[in-house]
Structures are given as structure tokens and as C-alpha cells.
Residue, then its C-alpha position, 0 to 999 in steps of 0.5 A: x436113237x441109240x443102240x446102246x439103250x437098249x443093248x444096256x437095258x436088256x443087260x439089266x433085264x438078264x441080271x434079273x435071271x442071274x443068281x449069284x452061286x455062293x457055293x458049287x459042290x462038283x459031284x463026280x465028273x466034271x463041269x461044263x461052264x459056258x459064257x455068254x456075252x449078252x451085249x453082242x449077242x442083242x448087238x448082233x442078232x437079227x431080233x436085236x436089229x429088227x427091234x430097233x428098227x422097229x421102234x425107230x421106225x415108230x419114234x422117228x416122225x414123233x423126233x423129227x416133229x421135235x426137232x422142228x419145234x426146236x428150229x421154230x423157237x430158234x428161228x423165233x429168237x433170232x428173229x427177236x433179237x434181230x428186230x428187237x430195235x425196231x419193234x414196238x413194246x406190245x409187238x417184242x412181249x407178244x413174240x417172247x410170250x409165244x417164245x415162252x409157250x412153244x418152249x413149254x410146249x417143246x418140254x411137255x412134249x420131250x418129256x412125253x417122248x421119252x415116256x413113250x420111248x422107254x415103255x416101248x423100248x423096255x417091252x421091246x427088250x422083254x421080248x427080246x429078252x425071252x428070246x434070247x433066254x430061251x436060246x441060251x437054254x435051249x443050247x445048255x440042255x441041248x450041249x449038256x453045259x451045267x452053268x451058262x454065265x454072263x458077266x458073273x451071274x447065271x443065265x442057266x445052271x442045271x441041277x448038278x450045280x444047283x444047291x438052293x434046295x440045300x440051303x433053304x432046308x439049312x436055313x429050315x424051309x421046307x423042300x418042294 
């Protein structure tokens, strides 16, 4: 299975959290930015591995099952095709008729696979996910950073650089 799955799914998960700063006022004193690379982190930190090993733990009879239809079939047409000389009419239709149908079934089931793959693997990166987040605002509060950015969206921005209540009263809403 492929690490990058997930490591790109969580990517996309953490964009969620990210807002795009159109404007940041500095208020007296100065500001503390800090960078996260997500990707290495999830690469990197146990809950990443332990996650991945999980699902491959999960999903490695279920692909392995599929790579056994797909050697059957294989083995089944080269049988076909070796001895489609000698056999008779009934005889050949009857095996590409079974070709058929464990190919059909090798589809239903491949696609079943993914399914299941991609829901556990996308309830593996929630997960994770929250994790990862809640470390990264444990650390801004704690180290007193007023913006943490990963790839140009905001994982945390504090107060001090945090103007979405002006905006909304410009825009005339109501403040909170």
C-alpha cells in the first residue's frame, strides 16, 4: 500500500483548517511565524506509522485475496489459449464463460477494496489529523507564536494577527 496516501490525504485535510490572511496589521512589537511541514511530520511520527501499519494490517488478506483471483484468471487464459486446439467447442465456451465471471468478480471486488480502503483510510487521517493539530496548537500557545503556516495556509494564527472580526463588522455583521 502507498504511504503517500495518506500522507497526501491528511495535506488535504489540514488545508481545511487553513485561512488564507488577506491582511496582517503588526501591532506594537513583533511577530512570531512558524512553519510546519505536515508531510514529514505525518511521514515521520509514530501516529503516522502506527496508522499505516494499522490499515495495512487490515487490508493486506483482503489484497492478497485479490492478487490470487488475478493469478487464477491468468493461469485460466493460458490454459485456454495453450489447449484451445484440442478442446472441444462446449468445452473452450465453458472456460471463457468462467474467464468472464472471475473477471467480473475481480472488478466488483477491486472496486469493493478501494471503498473500503479510502473510508478507513480517510477515518485514519481524521485522526491523525486532530492529532497533529492539537500538537501544533499546543506548541504556538505554549512558545507564544502568533501564526503557524503550512504551505501558505494557517495551521494557527492568535489573536494579535486575527482580523476576521473586522472584517465581517465592515462587511456590517454583527460581532460576537
Amino acid at each position: 500500500m502507498n504511504k503517500r496516501i495518506i500522507y497526501s490525504g491528511l495535506v488535504s485535510l489540514l488545508v481545511i483548517y487553513g485561512v488564507f490572511l488577506t491582511a496582517v496589521p503588526v501591532v506594537a512589537g513583533e511577530l512570531k511565524i512558524g512553519y510546519v511541514n505536515a508531510v514529514k511530520v505525518i511521514e515521520e511520527a509514530p501516529q503516522g506509522k502506527a496508522a499505516l501499519k494499522k490499515i495495512e494490517a487490515e487490508f493486506g488478506p483482503r489484497d492478497k485475496k485479490l492478487v490470487e483471483m488475478q493469478n487464477k484468471i491468468k493461469k485460466l487464459e493460458e490454459d485456454l489459449k495453450k489447449n484451445a486446439l484440442v478442446l472441444k467447442d462446449t468445452e473452450r465456451r465453458t472456460k471463457e464463460r468462467r474467464i468472464v465471471v472471475l473477471k467480473r468478480d475481480l472488478r466488483r471486488a477491486t472496486q469493493e477494496f478501494r471503498e473500503d480502503y479510502n473510508l478507513r483510510r480517510n477515518e485514519e487521517l481524521a485522526a491523525l489529523q486532530r492529532i497533529v493539530y492539537k500538537a501544533i496548537t499546543e506548541i504556538a500557545k505554549k512558545e507564544k507564536f502568533d501564526l503557524i503556516l503550512h504551505e501558505g495556509s494557517t495551521i494557527y494564527a492568535s489573536g494579535k494577527v486575527d482580523i476576521t472580526q473586522k472584517v465581517l463588522k465592515k462587511l456590517g455583521r454583527k460581532q460576537k
